[in-house]
C-alpha distance (Angstrom), angle and dihedral (degrees) to the residues before:
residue distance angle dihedral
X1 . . .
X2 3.90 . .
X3 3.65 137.9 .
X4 4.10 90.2 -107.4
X5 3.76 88.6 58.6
X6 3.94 99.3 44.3
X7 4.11 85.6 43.3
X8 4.26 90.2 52.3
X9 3.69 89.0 42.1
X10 3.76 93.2 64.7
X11 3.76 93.2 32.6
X12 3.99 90.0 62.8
X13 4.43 92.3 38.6
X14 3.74 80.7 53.0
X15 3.99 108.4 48.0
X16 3.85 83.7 32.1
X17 3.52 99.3 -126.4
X18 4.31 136.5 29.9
X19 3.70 93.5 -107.1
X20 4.10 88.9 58.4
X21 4.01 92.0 39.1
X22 4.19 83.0 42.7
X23 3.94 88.8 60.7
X24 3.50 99.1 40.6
X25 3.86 103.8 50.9
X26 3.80 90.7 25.6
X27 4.05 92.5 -126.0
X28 3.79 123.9 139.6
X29 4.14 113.2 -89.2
X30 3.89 85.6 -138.2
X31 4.25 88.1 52.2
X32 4.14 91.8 46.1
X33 3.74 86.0 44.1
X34 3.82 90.5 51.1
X35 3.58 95.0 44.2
X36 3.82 91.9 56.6
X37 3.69 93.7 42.7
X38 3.66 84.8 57.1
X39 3.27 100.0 56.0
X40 3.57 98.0 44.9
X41 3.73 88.9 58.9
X42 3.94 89.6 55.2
X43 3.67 88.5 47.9
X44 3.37 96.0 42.4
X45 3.76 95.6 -137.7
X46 3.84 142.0 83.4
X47 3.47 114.5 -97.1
X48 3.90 89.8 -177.9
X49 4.04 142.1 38.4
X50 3.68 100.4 -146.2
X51 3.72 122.8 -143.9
X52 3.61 135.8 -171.0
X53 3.70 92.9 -93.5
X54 4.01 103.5 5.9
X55 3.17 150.2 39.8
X56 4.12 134.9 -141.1
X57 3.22 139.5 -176.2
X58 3.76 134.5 -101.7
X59 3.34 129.0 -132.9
X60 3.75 89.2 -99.9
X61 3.93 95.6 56.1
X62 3.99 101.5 67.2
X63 3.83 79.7 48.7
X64 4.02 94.1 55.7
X65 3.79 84.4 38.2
X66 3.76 97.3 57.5
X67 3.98 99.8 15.0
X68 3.93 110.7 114.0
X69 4.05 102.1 -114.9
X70 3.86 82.6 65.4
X71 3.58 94.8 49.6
X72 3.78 93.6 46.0
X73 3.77 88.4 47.6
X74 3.63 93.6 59.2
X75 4.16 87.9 40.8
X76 3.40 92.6 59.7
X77 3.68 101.2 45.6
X78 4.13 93.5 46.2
X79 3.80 75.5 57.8
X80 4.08 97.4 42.8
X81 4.22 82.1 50.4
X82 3.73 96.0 47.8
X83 3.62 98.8 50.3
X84 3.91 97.6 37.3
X85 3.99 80.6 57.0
X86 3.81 86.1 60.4
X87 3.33 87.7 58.0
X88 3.71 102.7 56.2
């Protein structure tokens, strides 16, 4: 599980769906979709049920979202970016 992944998991929950996420970061569907796919497989759960034309989340996703690993992950790299910047 990586940063990229946890950051394109919320992207999609957010927009609702990979073509909304797609438009509004200007990534590839089939590279969100991959991301997400990845991460499931680390988790070993679905974070989404897929539909034909959307996507929702399952009862484990809001947890992932909101759980504290995640917001540790994103702690620490805010922290990784700010102090690499000091370095430039």
């Amino acid at each position: 599980m990586d940063l990229d992944e946890l950051s394109d998991f919320v992207l999609v929950a957010t927009h609702g769906g990979y073509a909304q996420a797609s438009r509004s970061s200007g990534r590839s569907k089939a590279t969100l979709s991959r991301k997400v796919l990845a991460l499931e497989a680390s988790l070993g759960v679905r974070l989404f049920e897929r539909g034909t034309r959307s996507v929702h989340l399952t009862t484990t996703g809001p947890t992932l979202r909101g759980g504290p690993y995640f917001k540790k992950k994103l702690r620490g790299s805010a922290y990784e970016r700010h102090e690499l910047k000091w370095l430039k």
